[in-house]
N, CA, C and O atoms as a Maestro MAE file, in Angstrom:
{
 s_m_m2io_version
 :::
 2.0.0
}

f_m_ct {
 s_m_title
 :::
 protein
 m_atom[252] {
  # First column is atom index #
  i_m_mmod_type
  r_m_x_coord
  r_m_y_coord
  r_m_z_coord
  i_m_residue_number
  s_m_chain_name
  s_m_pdb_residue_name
  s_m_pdb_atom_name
  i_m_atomic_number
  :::
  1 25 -4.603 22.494 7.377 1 A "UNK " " N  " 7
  2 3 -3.518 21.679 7.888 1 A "UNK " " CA " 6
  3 2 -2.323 21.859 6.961 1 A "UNK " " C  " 6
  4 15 -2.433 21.905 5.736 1 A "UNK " " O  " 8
  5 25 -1.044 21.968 7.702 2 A "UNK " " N  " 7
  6 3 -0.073 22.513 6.935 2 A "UNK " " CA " 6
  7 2 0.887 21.424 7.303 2 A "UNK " " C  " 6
  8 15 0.635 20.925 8.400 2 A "UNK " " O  " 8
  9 25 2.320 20.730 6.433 3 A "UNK " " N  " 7
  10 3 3.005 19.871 6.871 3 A "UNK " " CA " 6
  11 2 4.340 20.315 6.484 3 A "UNK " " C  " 6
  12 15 4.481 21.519 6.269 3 A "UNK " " O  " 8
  13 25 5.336 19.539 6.362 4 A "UNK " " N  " 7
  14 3 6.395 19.662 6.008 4 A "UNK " " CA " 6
  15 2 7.064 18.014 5.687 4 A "UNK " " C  " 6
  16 15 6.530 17.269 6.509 4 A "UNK " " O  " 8
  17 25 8.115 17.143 4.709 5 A "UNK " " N  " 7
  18 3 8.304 16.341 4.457 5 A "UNK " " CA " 6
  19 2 9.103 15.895 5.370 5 A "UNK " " C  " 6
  20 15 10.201 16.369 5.662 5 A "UNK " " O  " 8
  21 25 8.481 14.811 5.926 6 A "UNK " " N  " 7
  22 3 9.418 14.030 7.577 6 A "UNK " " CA " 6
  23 2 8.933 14.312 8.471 6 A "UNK " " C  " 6
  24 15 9.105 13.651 9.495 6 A "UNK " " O  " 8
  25 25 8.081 15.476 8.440 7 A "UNK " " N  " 7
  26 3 6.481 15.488 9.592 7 A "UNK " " CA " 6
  27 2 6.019 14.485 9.999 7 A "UNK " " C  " 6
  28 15 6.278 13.619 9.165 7 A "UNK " " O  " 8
  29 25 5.368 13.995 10.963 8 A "UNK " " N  " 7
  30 3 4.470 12.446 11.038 8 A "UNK " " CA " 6
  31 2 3.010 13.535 11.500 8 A "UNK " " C  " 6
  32 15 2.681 14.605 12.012 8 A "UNK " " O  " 8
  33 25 2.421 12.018 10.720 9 A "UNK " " N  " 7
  34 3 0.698 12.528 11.241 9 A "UNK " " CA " 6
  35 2 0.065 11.473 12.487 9 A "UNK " " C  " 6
  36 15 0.153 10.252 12.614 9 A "UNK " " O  " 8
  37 25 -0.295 12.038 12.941 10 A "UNK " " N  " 7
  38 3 -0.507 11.093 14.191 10 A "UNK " " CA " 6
  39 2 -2.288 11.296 14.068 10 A "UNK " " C  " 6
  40 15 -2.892 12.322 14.381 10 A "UNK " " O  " 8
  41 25 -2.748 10.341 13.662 11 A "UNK " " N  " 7
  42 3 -4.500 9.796 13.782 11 A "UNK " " CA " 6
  43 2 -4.936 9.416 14.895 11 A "UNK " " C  " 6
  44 15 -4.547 8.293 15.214 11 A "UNK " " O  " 8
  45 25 -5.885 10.150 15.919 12 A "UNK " " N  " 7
  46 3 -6.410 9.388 17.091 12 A "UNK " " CA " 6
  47 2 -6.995 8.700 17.184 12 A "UNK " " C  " 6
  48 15 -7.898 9.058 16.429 12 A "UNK " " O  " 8
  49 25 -7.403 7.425 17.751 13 A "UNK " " N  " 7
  50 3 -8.276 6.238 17.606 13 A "UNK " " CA " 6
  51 2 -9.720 6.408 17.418 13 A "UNK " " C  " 6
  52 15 -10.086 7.581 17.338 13 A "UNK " " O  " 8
  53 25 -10.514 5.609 17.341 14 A "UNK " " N  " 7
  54 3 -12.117 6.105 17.278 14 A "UNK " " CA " 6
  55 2 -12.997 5.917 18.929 14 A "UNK " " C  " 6
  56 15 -13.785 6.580 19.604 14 A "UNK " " O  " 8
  57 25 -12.389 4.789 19.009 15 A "UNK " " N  " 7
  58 3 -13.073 4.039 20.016 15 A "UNK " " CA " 6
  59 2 -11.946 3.378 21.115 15 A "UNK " " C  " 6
  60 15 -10.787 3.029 20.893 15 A "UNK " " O  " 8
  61 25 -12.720 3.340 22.375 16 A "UNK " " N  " 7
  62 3 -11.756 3.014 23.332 16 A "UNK " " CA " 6
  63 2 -11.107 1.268 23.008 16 A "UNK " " C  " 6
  64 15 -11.636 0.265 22.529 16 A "UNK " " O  " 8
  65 25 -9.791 1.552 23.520 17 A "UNK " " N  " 7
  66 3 -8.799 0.780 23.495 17 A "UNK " " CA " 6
  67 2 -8.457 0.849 21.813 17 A "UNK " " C  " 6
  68 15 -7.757 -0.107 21.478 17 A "UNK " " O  " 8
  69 25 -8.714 1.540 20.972 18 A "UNK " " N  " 7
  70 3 -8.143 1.513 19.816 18 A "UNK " " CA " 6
  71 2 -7.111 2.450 19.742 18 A "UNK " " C  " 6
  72 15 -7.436 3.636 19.678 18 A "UNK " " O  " 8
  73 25 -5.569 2.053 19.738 19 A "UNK " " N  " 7
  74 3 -4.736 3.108 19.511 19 A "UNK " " CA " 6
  75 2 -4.415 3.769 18.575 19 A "UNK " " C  " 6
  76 15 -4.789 3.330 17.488 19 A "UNK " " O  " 8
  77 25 -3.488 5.268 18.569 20 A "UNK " " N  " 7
  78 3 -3.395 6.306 17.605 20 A "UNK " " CA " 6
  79 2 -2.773 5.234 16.428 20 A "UNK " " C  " 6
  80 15 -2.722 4.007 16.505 20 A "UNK " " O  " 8
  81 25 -2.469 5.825 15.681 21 A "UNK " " N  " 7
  82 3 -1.757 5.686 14.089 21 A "UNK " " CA " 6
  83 2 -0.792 6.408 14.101 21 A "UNK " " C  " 6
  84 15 -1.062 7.563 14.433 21 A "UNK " " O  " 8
  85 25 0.226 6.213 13.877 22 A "UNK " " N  " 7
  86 3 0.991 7.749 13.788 22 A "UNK " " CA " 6
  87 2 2.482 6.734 12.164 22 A "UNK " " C  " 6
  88 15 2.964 5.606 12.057 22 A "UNK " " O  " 8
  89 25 2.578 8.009 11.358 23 A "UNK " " N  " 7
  90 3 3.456 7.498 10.407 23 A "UNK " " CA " 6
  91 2 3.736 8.985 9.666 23 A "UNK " " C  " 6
  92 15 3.093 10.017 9.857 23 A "UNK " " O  " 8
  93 25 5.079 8.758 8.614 24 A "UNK " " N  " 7
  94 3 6.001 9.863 8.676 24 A "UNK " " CA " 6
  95 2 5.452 10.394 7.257 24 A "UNK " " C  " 6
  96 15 5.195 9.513 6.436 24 A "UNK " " O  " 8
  97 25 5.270 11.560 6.925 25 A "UNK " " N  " 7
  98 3 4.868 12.202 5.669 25 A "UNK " " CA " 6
  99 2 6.276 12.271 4.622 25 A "UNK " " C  " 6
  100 15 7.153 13.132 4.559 25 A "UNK " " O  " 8
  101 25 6.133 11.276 4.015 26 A "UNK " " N  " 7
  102 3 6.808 11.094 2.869 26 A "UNK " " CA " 6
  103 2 6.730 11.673 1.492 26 A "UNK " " C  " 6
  104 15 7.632 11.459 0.683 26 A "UNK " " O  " 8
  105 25 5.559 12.484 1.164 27 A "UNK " " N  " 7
  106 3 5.629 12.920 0.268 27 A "UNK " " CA " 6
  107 2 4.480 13.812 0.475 27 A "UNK " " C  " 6
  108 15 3.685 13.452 1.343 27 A "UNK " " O  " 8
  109 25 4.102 15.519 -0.504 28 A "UNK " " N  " 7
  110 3 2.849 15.735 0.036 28 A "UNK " " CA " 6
  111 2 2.363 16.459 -1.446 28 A "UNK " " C  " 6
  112 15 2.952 17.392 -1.992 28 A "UNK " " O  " 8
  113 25 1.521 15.989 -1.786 29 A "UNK " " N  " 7
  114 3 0.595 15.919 -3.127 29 A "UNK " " CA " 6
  115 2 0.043 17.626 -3.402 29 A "UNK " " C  " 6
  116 15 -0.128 18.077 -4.535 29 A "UNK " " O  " 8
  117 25 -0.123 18.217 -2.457 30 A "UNK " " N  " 7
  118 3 -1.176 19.640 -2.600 30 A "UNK " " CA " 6
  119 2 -0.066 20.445 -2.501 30 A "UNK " " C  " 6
  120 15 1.128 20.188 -2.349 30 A "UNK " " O  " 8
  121 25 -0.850 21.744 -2.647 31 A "UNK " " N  " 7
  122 3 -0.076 22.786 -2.263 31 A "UNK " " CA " 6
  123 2 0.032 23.663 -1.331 31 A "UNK " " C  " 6
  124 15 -0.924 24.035 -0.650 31 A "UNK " " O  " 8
  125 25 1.303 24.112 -1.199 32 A "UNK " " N  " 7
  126 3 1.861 24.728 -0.135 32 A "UNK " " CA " 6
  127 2 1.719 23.726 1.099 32 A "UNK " " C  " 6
  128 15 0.841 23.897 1.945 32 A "UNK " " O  " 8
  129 25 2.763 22.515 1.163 33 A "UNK " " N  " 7
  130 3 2.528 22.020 2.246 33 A "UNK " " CA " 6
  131 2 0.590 21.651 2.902 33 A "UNK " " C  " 6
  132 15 0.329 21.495 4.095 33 A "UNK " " O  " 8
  133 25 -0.138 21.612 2.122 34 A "UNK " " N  " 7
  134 3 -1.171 21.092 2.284 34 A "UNK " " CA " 6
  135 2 -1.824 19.387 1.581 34 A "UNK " " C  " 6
  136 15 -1.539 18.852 0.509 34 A "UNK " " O  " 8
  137 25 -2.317 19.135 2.167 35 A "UNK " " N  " 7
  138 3 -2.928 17.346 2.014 35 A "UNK " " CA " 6
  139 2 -3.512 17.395 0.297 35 A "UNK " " C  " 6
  140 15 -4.080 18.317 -0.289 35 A "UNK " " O  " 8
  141 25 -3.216 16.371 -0.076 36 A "UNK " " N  " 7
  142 3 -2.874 15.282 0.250 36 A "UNK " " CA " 6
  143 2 -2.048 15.143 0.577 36 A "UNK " " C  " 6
  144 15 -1.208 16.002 0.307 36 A "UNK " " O  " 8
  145 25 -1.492 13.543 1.703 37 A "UNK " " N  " 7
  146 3 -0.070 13.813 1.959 37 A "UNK " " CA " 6
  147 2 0.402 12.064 1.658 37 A "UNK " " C  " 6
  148 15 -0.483 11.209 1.629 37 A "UNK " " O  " 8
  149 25 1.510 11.783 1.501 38 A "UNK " " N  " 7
  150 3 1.580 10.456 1.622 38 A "UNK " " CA " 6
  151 2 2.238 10.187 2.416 38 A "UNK " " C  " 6
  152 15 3.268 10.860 2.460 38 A "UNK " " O  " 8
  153 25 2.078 9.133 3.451 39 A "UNK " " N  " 7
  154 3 2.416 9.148 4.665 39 A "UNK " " CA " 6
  155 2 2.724 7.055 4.284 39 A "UNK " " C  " 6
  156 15 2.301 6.273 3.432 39 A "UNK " " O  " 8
  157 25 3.721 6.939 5.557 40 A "UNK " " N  " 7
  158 3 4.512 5.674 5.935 40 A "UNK " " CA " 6
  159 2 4.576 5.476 6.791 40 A "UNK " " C  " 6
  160 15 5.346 6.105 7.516 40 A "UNK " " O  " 8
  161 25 3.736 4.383 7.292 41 A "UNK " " N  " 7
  162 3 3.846 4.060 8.918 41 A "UNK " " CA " 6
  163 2 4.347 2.317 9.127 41 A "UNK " " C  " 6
  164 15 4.165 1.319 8.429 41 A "UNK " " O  " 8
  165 25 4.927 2.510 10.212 42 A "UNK " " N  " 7
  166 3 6.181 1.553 11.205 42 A "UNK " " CA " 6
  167 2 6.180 0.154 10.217 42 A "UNK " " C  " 6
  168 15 7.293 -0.242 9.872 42 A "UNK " " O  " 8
  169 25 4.922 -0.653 9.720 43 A "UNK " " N  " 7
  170 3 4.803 -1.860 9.259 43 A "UNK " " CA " 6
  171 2 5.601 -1.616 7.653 43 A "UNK " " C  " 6
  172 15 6.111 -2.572 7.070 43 A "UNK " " O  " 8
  173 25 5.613 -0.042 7.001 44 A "UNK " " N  " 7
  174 3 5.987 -0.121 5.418 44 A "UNK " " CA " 6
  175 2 4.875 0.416 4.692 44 A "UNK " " C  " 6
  176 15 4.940 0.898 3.562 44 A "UNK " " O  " 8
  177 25 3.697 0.289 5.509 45 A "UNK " " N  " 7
  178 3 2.758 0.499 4.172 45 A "UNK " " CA " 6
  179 2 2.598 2.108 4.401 45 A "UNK " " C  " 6
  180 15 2.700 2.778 5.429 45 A "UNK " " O  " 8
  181 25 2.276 2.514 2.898 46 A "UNK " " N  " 7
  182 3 2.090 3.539 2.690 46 A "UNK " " CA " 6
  183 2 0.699 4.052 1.489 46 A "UNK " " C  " 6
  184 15 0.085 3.573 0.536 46 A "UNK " " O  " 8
  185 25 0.732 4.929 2.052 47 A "UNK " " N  " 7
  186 3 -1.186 5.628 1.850 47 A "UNK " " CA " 6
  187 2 -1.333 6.955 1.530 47 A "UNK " " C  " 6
  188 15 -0.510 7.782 1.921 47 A "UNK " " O  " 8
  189 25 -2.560 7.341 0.672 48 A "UNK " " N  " 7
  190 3 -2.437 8.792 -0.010 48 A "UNK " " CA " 6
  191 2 -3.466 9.054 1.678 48 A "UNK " " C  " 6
  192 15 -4.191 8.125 2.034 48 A "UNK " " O  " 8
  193 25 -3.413 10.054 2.348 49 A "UNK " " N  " 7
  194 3 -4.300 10.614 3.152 49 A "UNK " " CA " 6
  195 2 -4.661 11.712 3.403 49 A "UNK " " C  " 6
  196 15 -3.879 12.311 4.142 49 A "UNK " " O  " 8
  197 25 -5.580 12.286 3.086 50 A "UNK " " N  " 7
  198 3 -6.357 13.616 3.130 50 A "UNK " " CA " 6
  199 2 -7.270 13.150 4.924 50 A "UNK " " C  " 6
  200 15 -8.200 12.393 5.203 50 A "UNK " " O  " 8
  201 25 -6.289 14.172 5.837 51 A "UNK " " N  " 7
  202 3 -6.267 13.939 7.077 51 A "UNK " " CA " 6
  203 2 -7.740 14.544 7.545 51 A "UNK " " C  " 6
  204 15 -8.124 15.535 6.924 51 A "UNK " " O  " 8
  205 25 -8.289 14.206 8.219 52 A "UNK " " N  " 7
  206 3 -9.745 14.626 8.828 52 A "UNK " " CA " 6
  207 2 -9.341 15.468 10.456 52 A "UNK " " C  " 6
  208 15 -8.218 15.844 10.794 52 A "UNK " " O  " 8
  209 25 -10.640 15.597 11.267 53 A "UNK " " N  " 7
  210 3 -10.407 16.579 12.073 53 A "UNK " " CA " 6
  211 2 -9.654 16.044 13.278 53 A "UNK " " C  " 6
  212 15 -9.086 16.838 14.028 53 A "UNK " " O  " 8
  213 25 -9.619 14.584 13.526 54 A "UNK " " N  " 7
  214 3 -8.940 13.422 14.497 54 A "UNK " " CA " 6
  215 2 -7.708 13.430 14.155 54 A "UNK " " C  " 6
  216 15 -7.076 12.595 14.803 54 A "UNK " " O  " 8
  217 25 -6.849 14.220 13.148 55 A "UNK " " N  " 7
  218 3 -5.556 13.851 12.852 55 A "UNK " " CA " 6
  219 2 -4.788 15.189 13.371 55 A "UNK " " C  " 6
  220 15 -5.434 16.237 13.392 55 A "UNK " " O  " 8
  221 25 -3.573 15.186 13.746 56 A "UNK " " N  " 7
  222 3 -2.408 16.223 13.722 56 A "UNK " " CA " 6
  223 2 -1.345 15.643 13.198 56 A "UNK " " C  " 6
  224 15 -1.014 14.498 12.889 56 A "UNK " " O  " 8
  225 25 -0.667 17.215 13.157 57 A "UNK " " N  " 7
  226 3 0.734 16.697 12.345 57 A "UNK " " CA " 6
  227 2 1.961 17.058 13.503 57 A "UNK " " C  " 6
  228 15 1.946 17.798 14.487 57 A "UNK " " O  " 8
  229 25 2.425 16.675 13.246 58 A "UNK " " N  " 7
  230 3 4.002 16.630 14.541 58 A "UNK " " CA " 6
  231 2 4.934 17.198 13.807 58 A "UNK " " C  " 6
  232 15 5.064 16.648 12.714 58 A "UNK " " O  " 8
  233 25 5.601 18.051 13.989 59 A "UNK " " N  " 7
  234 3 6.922 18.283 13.311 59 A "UNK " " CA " 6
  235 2 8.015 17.282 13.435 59 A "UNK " " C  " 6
  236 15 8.096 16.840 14.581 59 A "UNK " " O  " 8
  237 25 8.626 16.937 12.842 60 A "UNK " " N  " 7
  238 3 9.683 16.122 12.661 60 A "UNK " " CA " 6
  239 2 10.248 16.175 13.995 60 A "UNK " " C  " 6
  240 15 10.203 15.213 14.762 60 A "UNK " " O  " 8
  241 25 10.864 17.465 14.325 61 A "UNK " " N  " 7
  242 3 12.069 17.000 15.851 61 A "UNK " " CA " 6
  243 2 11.242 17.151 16.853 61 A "UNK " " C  " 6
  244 15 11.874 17.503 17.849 61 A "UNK " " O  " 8
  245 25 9.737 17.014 17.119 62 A "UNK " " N  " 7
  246 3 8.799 16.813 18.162 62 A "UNK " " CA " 6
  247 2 8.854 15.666 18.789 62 A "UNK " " C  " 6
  248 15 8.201 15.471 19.814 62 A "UNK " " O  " 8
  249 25 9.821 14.558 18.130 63 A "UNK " " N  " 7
  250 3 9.146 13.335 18.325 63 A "UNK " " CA " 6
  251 2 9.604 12.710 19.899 63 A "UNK " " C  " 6
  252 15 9.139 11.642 20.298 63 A "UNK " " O  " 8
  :::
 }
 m_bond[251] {
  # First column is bond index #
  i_m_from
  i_m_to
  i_m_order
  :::
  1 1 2 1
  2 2 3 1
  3 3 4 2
  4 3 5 1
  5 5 6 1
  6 6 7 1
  7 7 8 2
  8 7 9 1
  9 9 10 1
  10 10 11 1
  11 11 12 2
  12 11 13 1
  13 13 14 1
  14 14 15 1
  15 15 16 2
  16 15 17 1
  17 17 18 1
  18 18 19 1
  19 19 20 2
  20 19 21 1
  21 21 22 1
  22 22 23 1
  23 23 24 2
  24 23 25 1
  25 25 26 1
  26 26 27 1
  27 27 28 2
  28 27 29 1
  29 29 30 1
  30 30 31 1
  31 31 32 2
  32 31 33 1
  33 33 34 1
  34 34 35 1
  35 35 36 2
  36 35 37 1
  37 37 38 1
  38 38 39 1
  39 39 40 2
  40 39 41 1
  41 41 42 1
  42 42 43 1
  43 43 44 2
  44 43 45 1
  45 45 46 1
  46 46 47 1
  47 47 48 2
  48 47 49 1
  49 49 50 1
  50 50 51 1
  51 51 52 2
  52 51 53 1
  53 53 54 1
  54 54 55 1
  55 55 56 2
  56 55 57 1
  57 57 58 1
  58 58 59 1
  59 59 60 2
  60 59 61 1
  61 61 62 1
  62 62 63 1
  63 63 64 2
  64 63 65 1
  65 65 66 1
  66 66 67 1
  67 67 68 2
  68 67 69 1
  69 69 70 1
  70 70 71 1
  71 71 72 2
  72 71 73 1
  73 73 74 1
  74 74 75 1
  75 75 76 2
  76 75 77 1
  77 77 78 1
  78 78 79 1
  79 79 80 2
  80 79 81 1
  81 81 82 1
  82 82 83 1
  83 83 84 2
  84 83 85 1
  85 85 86 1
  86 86 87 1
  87 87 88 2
  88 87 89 1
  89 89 90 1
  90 90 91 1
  91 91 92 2
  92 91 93 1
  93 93 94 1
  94 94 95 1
  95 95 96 2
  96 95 97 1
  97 97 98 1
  98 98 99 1
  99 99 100 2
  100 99 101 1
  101 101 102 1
  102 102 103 1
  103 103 104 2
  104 103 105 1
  105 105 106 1
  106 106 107 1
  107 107 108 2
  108 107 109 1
  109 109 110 1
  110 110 111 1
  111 111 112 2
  112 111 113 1
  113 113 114 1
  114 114 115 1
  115 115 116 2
  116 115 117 1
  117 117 118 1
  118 118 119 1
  119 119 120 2
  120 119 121 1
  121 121 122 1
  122 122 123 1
  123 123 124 2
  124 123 125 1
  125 125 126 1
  126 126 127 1
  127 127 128 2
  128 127 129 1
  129 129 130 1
  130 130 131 1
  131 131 132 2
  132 131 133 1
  133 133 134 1
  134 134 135 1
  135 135 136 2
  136 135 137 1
  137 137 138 1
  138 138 139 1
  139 139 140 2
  140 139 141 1
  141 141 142 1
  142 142 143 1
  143 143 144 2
  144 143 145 1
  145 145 146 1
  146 146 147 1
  147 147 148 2
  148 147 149 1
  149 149 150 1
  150 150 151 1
  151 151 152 2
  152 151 153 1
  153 153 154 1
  154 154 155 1
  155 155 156 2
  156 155 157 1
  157 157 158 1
  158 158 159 1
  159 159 160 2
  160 159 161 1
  161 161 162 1
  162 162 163 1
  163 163 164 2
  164 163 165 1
  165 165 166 1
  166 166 167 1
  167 167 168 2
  168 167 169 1
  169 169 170 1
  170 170 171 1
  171 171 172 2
  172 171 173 1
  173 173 174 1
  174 174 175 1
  175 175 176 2
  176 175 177 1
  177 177 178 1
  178 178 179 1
  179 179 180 2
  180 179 181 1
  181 181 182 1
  182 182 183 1
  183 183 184 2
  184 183 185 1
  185 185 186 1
  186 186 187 1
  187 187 188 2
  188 187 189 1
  189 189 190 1
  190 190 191 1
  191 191 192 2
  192 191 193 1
  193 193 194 1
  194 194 195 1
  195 195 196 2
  196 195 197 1
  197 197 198 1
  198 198 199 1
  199 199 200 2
  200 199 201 1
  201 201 202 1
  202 202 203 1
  203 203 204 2
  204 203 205 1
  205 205 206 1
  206 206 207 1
  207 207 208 2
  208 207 209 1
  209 209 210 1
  210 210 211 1
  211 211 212 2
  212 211 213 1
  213 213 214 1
  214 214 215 1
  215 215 216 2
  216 215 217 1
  217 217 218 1
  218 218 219 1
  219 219 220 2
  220 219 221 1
  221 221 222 1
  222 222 223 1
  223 223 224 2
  224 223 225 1
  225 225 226 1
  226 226 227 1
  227 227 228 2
  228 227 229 1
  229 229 230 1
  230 230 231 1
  231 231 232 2
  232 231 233 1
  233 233 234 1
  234 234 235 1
  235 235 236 2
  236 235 237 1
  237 237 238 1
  238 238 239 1
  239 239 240 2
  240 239 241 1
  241 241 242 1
  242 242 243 1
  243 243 244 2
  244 243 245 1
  245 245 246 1
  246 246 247 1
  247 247 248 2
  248 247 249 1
  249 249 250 1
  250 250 251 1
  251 251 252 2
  :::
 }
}
């Protein structure tokens, strides 16, 4: 998984009626654009996340 800063990662839910996650990659810890990433979603909070196989990344002007 590869990102870029202002990317959002969008997490799909697990279970029905649980909706996606989606928040903006603010900073990204690894290299070459790889996870860890720190990501900021809509409420403020922000989180180190090493994304699993349920996650994508969006390019910034996708949105």
């Amino acid at each position: 998984m590869h990102a870029n800063v202002g990317d959002f990662l969008v997490v799909h839910g697990h279970v029905v009626g649980q909706r996606d996650r989606k928040g903006q990659i603010i900073e990204i810890r690894g290299e070459n654009g790889t996870p860890p990433f720190v990501v900021r979603y809509d409420d403020g909070h922000e989180q180190i996340v090493f994304p699993g196989p349920d996650a994508v990344v969006q390019p910034a002007g996708s949105r």
